[in-house]
C-alpha positions in Angstrom: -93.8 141.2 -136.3 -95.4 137.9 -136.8 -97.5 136.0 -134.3 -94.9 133.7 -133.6 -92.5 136.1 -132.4 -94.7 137.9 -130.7 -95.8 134.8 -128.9 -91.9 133.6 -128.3 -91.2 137.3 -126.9 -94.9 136.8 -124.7 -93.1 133.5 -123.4 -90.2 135.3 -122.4 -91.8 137.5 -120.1 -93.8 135.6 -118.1 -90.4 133.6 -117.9 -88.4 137.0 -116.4 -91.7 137.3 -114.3 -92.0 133.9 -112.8 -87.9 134.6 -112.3 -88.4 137.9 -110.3 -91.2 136.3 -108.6 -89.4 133.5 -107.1 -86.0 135.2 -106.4 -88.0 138.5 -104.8 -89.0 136.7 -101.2 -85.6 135.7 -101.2 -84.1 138.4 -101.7 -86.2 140.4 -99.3 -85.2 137.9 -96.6 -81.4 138.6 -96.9 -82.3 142.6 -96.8 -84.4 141.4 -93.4 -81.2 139.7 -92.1 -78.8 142.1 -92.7 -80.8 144.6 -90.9 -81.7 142.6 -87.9 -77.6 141.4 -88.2 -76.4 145.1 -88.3 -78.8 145.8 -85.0 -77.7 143.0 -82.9 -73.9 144.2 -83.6 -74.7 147.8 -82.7 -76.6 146.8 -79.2 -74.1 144.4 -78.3 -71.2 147.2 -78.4 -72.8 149.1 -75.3 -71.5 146.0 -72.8 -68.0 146.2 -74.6 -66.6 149.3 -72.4 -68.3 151.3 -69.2 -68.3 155.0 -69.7 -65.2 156.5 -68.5 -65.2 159.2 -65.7 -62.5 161.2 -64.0 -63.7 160.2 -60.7 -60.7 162.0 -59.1 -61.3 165.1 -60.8 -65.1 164.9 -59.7 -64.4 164.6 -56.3 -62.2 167.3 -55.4 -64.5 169.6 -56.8 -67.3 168.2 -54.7 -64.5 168.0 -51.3 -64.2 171.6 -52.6 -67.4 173.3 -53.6 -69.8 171.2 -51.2 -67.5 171.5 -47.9 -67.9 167.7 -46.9 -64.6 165.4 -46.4 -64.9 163.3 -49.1 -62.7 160.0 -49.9 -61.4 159.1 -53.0 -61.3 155.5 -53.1 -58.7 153.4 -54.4 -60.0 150.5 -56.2 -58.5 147.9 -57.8 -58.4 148.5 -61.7 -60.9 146.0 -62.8 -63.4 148.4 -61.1 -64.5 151.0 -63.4 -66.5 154.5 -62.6 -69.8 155.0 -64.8 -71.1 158.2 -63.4 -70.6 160.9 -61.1 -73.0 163.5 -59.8 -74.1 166.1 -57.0 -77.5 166.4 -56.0 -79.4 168.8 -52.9 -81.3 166.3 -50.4 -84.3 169.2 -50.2 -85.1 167.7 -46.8 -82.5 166.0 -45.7 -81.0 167.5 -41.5 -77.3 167.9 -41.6 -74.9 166.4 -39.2 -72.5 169.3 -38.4 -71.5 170.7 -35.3 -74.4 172.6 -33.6 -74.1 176.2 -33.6 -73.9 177.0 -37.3 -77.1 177.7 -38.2 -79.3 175.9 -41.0 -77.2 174.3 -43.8 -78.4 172.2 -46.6 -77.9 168.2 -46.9 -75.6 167.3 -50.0 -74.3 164.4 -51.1 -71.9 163.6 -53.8 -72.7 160.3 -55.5 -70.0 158.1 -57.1 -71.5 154.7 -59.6 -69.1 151.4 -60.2 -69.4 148.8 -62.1 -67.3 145.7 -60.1 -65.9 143.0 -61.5 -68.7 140.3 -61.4 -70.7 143.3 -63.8 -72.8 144.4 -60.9 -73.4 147.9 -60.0 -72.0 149.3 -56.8 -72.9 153.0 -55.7 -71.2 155.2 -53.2 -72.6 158.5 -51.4 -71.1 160.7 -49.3 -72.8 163.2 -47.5 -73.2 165.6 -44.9 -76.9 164.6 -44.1 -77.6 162.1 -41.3 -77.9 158.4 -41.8 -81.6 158.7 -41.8 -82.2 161.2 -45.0 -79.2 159.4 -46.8 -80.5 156.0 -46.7 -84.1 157.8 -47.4 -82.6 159.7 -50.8 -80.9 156.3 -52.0 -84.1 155.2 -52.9 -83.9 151.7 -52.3 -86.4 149.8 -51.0 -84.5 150.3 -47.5 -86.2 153.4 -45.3 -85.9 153.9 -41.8 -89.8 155.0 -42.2 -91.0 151.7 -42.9 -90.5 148.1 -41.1 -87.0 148.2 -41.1 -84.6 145.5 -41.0 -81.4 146.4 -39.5 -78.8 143.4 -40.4 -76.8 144.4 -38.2 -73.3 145.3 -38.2 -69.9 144.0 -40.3 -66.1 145.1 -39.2 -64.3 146.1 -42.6 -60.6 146.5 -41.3 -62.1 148.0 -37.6 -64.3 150.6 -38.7 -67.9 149.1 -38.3 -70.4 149.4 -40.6 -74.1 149.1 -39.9 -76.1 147.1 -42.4 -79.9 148.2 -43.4 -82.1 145.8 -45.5 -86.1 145.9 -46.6 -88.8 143.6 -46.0 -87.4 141.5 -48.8 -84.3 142.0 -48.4 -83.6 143.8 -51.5 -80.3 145.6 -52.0 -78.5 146.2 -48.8 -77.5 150.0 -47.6 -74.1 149.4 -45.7 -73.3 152.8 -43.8 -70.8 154.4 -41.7 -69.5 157.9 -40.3 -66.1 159.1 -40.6 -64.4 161.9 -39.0 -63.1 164.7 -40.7 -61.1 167.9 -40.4 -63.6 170.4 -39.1 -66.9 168.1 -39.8 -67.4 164.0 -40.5 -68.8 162.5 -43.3 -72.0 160.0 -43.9 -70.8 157.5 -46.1 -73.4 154.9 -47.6 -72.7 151.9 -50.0 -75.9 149.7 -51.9 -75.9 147.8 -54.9 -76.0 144.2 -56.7 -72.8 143.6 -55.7 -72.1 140.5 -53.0 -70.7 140.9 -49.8 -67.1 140.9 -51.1 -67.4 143.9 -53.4 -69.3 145.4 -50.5 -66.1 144.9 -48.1 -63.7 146.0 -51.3 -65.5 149.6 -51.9 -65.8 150.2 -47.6 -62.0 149.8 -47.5 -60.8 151.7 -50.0 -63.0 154.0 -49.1 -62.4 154.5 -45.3 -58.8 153.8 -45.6 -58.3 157.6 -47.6 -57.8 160.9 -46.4 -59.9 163.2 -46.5 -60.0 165.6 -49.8 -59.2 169.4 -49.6 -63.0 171.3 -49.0 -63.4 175.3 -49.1 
């Protein structure tokens, strides 16, 4: 090979170099974008559709296996059910007729989301009003400076309103009767005033479920 070509192929190279050079930054930009394109996509899918639960199918069992006259409400369909769950309030006094001995505090917990996109929460229990509104764990406790809001008529059942110092989410709560026991029934959430009304009623408005 003679010095010429081997300077011409020499010339060549650092041309391909300078080439991958310049095209590399860009190309590790479009890699970056895709990425960060393709993540955006994939987070933005968990606000498409709440979690579907069989909320009918929950309750019962709870009316059934917990003993406690639950409701099923009956929304309207652009509320939607994102979770359903049982829990044992470890402290919580019962509000049964006297006489039958020491029974645990339940409650059976139902979580919406409304139409405006807040969450809205509903327990039912068999505890008192005090260890309800104490397990919500809101910033609401009858332990501490209390505010009591007072009280709101949804459809003539009254509901007494609890609120914190700074009057953070709101605990609306009310007692129904029930076959052979009543029912503590407690709503909080971001939800207005409105949705507040909306779960109360079609809430109270049921009868009760089957229990053991």
């Amino acid at each position: 090979m003679s010095s010429k070509q081997r300077d011409e192929r020499l010339r060549l190279l650092r041309r391909r170099r300078r080439v991958i050079v310049s095209i590399a930054p860009l190309a590790l930009a479009c890699i970056v974008g895709a990425v960060f394109s393709g993540c955006s996509v994939q987070l933005g899918q968990h606000t498409s559709a709440p979690p579907s639960v069989d909320v009918a199918a929950a309750l019962r069992d709870d009316a059934a296996e917990l003993g406690i006259p639950l409701r099923l409400p009956q929304l309207p369909e652009d509320w939607h059910t994102t979770a359903a769950r049982r829990e044992t309030l470890r402290w919580g006094r019962t509000i049964g007729p006297p006489g039958r001995g020491f029974e645990p505090a339940v409650v059976s917990i139902i979580d919406y989301l409304a139409p405006g996109e807040m969450r809205m929460r509903l327990a039912q229990s068999n505890a008192d009003v005090r260890s309800l509104i104490d397990y919500l764990d809101t910033a609401v406790s009858l332990e501490t400076a209390l505010g009591r809001a007072g009280e709101r008529d949804v459809e003539g059942v009254t509901w007494e309103v609890y609120t914190g110092e700074a009057h953070e989410e709101p605990v609306w709560t009310t007692r129904l009767a029930g076959p052979s026991a009543p029912v503590q029934i407690a709503i909080t959430g971001a939800g207005d005033v409105d949705e507040y009304r909306t779960l109360a009623a079609a809430t109270q408005t049921q009868s009760p479920l089957p229990t053991r």
